[in-house]
Each structure stands twice: as structure tokens, then as C-alpha cells.
C-alpha positions as CSV (number, residue, x, y, z in Angstrom):
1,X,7.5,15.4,20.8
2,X,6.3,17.2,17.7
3,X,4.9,15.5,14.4
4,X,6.4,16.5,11.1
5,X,3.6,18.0,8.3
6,X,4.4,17.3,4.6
7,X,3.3,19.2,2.2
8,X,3.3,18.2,-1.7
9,X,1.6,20.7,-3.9
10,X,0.9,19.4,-7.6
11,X,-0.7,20.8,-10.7
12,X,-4.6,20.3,-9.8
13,X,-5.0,17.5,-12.2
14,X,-2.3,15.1,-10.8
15,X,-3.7,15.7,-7.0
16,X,-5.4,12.7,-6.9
17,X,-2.1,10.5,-8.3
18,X,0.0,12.3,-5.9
19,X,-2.2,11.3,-2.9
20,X,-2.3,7.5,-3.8
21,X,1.2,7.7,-3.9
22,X,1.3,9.4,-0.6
23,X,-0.7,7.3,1.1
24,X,2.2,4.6,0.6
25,X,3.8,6.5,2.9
26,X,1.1,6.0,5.8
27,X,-2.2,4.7,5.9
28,X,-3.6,8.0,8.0
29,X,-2.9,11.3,8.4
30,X,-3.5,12.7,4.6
31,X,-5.5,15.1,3.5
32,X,-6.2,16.9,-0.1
33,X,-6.5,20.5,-0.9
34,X,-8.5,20.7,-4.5
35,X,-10.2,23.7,-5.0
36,X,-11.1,22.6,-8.6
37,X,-15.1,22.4,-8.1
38,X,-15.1,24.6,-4.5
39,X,-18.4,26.8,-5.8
40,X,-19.8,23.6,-7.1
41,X,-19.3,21.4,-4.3
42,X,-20.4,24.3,-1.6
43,X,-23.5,24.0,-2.9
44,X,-24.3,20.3,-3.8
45,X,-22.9,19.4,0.0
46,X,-23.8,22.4,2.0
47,X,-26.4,24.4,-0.3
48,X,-24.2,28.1,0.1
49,X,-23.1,30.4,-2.3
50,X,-21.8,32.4,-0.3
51,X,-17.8,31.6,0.5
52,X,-15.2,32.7,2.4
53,X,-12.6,35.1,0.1
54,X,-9.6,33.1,1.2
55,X,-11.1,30.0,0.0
56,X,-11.9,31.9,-3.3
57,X,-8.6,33.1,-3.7
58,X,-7.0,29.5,-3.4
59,X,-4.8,28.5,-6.5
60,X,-7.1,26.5,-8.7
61,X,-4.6,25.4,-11.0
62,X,-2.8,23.1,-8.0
63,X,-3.9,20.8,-5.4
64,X,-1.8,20.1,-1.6
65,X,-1.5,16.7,0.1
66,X,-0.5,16.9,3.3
67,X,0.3,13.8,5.4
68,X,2.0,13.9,9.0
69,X,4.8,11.5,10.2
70,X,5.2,10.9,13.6
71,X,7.9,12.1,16.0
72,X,9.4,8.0,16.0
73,X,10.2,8.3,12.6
74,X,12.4,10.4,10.0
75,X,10.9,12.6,7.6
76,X,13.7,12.9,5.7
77,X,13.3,8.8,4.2
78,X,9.8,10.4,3.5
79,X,10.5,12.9,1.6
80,X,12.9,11.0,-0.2
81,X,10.4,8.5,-1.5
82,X,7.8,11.1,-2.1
83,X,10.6,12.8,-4.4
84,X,11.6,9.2,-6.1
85,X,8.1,8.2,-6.6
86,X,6.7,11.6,-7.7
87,X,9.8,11.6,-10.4
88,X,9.2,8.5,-11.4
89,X,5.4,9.1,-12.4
90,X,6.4,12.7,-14.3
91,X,4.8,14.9,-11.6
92,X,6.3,18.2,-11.4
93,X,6.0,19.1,-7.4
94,X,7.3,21.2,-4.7
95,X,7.9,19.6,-1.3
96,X,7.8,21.3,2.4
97,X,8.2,20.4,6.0
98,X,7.2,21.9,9.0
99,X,6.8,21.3,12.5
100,X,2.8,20.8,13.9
101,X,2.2,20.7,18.0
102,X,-0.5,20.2,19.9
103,X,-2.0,17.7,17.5
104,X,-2.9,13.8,18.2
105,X,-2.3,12.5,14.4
106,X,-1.2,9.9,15.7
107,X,-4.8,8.4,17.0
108,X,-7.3,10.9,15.3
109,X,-6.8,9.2,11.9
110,X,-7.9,5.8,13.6
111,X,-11.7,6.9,14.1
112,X,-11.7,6.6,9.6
113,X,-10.2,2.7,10.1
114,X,-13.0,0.3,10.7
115,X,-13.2,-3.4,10.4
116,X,-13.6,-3.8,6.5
117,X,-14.9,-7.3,4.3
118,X,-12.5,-7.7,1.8
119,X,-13.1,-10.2,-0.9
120,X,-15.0,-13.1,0.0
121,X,-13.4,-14.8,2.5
122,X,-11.9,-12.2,4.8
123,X,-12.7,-9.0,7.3
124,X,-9.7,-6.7,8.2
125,X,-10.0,-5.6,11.5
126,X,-8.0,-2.8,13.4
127,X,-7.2,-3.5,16.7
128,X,-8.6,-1.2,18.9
129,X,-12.0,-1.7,17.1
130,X,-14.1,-4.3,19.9
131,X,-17.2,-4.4,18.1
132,X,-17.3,-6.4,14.7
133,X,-19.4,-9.2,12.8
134,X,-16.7,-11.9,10.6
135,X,-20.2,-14.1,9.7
136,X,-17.8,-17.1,8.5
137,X,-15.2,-14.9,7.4
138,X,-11.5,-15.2,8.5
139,X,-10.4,-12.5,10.3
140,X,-7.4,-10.5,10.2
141,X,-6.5,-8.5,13.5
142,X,-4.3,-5.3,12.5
143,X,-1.9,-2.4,13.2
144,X,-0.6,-0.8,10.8
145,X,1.6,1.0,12.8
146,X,3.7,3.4,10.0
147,X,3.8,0.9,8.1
148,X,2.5,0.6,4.2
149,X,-0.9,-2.2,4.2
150,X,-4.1,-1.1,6.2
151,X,-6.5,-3.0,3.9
152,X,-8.1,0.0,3.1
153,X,-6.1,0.9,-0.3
154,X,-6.9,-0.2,-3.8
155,X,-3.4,-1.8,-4.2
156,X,-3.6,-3.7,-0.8
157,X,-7.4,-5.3,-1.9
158,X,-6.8,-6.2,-5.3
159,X,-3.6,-8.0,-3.5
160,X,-6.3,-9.8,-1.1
161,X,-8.4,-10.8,-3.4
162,X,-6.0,-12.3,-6.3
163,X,-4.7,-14.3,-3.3
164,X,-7.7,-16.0,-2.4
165,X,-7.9,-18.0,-5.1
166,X,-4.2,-19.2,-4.7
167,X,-3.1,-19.3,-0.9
168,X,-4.6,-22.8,0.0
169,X,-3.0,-25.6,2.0
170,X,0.4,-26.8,0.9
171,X,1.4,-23.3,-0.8
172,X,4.1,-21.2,0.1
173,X,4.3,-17.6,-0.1
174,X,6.7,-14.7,-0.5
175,X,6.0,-11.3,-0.2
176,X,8.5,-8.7,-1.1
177,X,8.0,-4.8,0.2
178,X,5.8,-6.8,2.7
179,X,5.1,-3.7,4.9
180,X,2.6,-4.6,7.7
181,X,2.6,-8.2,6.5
182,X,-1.2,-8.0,5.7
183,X,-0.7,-9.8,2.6
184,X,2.0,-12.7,4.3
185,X,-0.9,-13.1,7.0
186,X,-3.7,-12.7,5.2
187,X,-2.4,-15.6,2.7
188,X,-1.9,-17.9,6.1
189,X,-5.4,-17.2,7.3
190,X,-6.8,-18.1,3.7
191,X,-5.0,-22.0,4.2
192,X,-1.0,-21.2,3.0
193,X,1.5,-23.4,4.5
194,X,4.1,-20.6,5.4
195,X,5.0,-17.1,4.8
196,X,8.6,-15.1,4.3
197,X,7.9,-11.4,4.2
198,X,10.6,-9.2,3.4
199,X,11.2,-5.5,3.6
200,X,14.3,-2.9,3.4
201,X,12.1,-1.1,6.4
202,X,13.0,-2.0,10.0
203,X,10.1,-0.4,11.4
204,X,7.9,-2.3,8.5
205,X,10.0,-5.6,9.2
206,X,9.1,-4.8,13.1
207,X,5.0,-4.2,12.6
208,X,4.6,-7.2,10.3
209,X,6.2,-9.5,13.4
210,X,4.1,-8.4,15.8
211,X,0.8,-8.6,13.1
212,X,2.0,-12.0,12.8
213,X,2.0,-12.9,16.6
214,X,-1.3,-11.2,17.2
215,X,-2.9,-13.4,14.5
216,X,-1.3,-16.4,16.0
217,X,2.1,-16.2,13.1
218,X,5.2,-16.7,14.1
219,X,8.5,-18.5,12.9
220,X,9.1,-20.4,11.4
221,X,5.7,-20.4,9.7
222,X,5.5,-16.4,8.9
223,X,9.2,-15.6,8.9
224,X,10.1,-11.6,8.2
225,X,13.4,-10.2,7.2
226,X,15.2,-6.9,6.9
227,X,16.8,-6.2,3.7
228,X,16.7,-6.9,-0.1
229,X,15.3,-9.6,-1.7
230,X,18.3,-11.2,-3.4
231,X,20.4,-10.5,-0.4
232,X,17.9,-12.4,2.3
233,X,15.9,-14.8,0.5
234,X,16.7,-18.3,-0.4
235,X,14.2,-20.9,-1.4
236,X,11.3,-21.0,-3.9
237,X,8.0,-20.3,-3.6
238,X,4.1,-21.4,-5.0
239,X,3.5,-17.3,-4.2
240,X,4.9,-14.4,-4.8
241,X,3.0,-11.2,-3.9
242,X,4.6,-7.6,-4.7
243,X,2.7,-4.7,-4.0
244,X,5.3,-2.3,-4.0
245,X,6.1,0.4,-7.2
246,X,6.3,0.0,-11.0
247,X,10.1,0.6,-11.1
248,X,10.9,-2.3,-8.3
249,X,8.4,-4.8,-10.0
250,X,10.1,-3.9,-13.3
251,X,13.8,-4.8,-11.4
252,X,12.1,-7.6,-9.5
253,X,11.0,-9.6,-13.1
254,X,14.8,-10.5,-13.3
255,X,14.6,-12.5,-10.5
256,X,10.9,-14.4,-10.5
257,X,12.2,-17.4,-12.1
258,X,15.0,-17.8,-9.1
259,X,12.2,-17.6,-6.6
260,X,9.0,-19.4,-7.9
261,X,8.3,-22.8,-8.1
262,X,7.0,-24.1,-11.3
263,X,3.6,-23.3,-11.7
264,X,3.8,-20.7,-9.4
265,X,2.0,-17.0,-9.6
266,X,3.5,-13.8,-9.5
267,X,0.8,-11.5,-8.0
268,X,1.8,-7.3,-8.5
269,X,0.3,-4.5,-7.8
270,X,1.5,0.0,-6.5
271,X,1.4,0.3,-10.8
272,X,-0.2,3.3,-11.7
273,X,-1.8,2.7,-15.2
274,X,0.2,5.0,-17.1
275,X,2.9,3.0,-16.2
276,X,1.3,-0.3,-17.7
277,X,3.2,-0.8,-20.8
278,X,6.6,-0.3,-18.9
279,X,5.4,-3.2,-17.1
280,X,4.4,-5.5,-19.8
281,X,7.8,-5.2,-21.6
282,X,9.6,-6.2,-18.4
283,X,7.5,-9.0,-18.1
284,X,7.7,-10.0,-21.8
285,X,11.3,-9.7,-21.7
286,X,11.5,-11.7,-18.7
287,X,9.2,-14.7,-20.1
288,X,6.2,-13.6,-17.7
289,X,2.6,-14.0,-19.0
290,X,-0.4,-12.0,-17.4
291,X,-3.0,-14.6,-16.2
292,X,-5.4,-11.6,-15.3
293,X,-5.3,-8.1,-14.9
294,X,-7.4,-6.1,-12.2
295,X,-7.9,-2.7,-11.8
296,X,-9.2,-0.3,-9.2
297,X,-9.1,3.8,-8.8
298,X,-7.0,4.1,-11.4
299,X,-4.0,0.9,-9.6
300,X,-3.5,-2.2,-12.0
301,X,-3.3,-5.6,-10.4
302,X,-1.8,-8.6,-12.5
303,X,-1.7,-12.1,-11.5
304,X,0.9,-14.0,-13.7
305,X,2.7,-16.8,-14.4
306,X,6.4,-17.7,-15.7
307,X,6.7,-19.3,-19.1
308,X,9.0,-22.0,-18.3
């Protein structure tokens, strides 16, 4: 069966924006087209000046990510996120399909996915990698599968390393949009008590399950479930993690008081910085106070609390 190539092009300067937001897609399988500094770059890399006309003629004023979904899922839920998120974050883009053959996406991207230290207390580590040194950190076996959470992106490690200094023993946690469930399972590794994950994604709610048994997670201590937040979750919790999108944290500060116990942290992250302030009034508006803010490649991170 045949892989599906997406195509986003983008004026050159949001390229990089657009590429985040596609790698929220999948964690493998992108690549950029940014022909911005090719003459410049040619020569610090591979000391040429002397370049290939078509790569000459290339459209400097836009840049193409191209990421590749596999023949299991449907590109059309894709392209409809690429399209919602895009919108949402005022970047003017085109969007095209097309068939690719003869192509092992599907394992090639995995040779770039190594066992990574995140924070101080944990190592992420893909599963097909044997070879690995934790030293006396706790590790994290991983597939990502298609789902959202490798370790490897800015939003994912700011998540990991606001929760170390709150998933200890005797805390529970709840992590909406949880994807591959790294965050549920890396807050169970770092001493939580339990974990509900939830995800509107079957195949995300399927890969966090099975990331839970391979770690040694299952019910009803790391529970996972398909469908909203206010239609599947009961309960309150000492955690709540959401590293999802600016517009669904902005929706989801309605109901943090329903679901967090008093005292409780609201850890968020996906927020682009331009979209900062439209966070901050949502959280103001919703009596929610930023404990600390984090940011990495251009991703916020806030960990806050509920002004009760």
C-alpha cells in the first residue's frame, strides 16, 4: 500500500511555524524546502559556488513542508488539522496530496529517533534502539506509532520537565490531547500515583495503551479514553498536563476548576508565542495564575495554578 505526501507551501518567513505545526501531525517523515540562504549555505556546508539551475530558480519568497502519512491512516483528518491550525496562526498556505510508492517512510525516519536525556531525571528511549546508557535515570520505552509525543519536540520537553517537579507519590494526573501518552507515563515513572489520558484520536488512545503496557502501565493505574474531555472524564486531579493548541487550552480554561484538586497545577504547552496574550486573557478570565512560564524554539510552556 502507498503512503500519502503532504505538501504545505508558505510564504518563506512562516516555514519554520508551519513545520512545528506539522510535526503535530507525526513525529517523522517531514522535511523543509527554504531556499532563503541556498548560495550562502552551499558554501558554509559544502564550500561550492557553483549550483544546480533548478535549485537557483526555486521560489525564494516561499518555503514547502512535506510530511508523509502512512497507508493505515487518512489523510484527509490531516489535512484538516493542518488547515485548522495553519488558520488559526494567520498563515496564508496552499495544501496538496499525492500518492508516493516505493518508499519505506515508515522506518527510514526512525534512524533520526535516538534514546534522548530529557530533563534531569529521565531518558526517552525508542524501542527498536538496543543500545542505551539511563546512568540513574528513569527510563521511558517508546513508540510513537502516528501518534503526537516522541520526546523529541520543544512542546513535549518543556511538558517533561515542568512535570518533574510535580509528579511525585500520592499525585494524580490528567492529561488531555494525551497522544502517545509520554507525558501520562512519564509522570508515573517520575513517582505519580495514577494517570487518565485522554484523546479524541483512536489510533492515539490505541498507542498510549500499548506505551503504557510496555512500561509496565496499565489500568487502572494509567487509564486512556477515547473522546472529549468533558464527555469521558470524571474526578479531580493534583495534574493536569495539556500539550495540545492555543485555541483548545483557551476552551479547556473553562473547565480547570471542575477537574483540579485544590492546589493543583495546570501544566500547557502547542502555544505559539504570538498567540501568548490570547492565552493570558483566558486564563485571567478564568481565575488562572501563571506560576512560570518556559519557552523553547519559539513554543511557550506555563505551569499554573487556580485562584480559588
Amino acid at each position: 500500500m502507498d503512503w500519502t505526501e503532504i505538501k504545505i507551501t508558505v510564504d518563506a518567513d512562516n516555514v519554520d511555524r508551519a513545520g512545528d505545526i506539522a510535526q503535530m501531525v507525526v513525529p517523522y517523515g517531514i522535511y523543509i524546502e527554504d531556499y532563503r540562504t541556498l548560495e550562502q549555505e552551499a558554501w558554509e556546508i559544502a564550500r561550492i559556488d557553483l549550483i544546480d539551475e533548478d535549485l537557483l530558480a526555486k521560489d525564494r519568497s516561499k518555503g514547502i513542508v512535506h510530511i508523509y502519512i502512512s497507508p493505515e491512516e487518512n489523510p484527509n483528518e490531516a489535512v484538516s488539522f493542518l488547515t485548522e491550525r495553519l488558520t488559526a496562526e494567520g498563515i496564508a498556505h496552499e495544501i496538496d496530496e499525492n500518492v508516493c510508492k516505493n518508499a519505506d517512510w515508515e522506518n527510514n525516519w526512525k534512524k533520526y529517533f535516538k534514546p534522548m536525556p530529557v530533563g534531569e531525571r529521565l531518558l526517552i528511549r525508542p524501542i527498536w534502539e538496543q543500545e542505551y546508557d539511563a546512568g540513574d535515570r528513569a527510563v521511558l520505552h517508546l513508540e510513537p506509532g502516528l501518534a503526537f509525543g516522541s520526546g523529541t519536540h520543544d512542546t513535549t520537553r518543556l511538558c517533561l520537565e515542568s512535570l518533574e517537579k510535580y509528579a511525585h507519590e500520592g499525585k494524580s494526573i490528567l492529561d488531555v490531547g494525551c497522544g502517545s501518552g509520554i507525558l501520562s507515563i512519564a509522570g508515573l515513572l517520575l513517582g505519580a500515583d495514577s494517570a487518565v489520558g485522554v484523546d479524541i484520536d483512536a489510533l492515539a488512545v490505541k498507542t498510549a495503551q500499548e506505551n503504557g503496557r510496555t512500561n509496565g502501565f496499565d489500568e487502572p493505574k494509567f487509564t486512556v479514553l477515547k473522546g472529549s474531555l468533558t464527555d469521558k472524564v470524571t474526578g479531580k486531579f493534583d495534574i493536569i498536563v495539556a500539550n495540545i493548541v492555543a485555541d483548545i487550552i483557551i476552551v479547556l480554561c473553562r473547565d480547570v476548576k471542575k477537574y483540579l484538586n485544590d492546589g493543583g497545577v495546570f501544566i500547557t504547552s502547542g502555544i505559539i508565542e504570538p498567540r501568548e496574550q490570547d492565552v493570558l486573557a483566558a486564563f485571567a478570565e478564568n481565575g488562572i495564575e501563571v506560576v512560570e512560564r518556559h519557552e523553547s524554539g519559539g513554543w511557550l510552556c506555563f505551569e499554573a495554578r487556580v485562584k480559588w
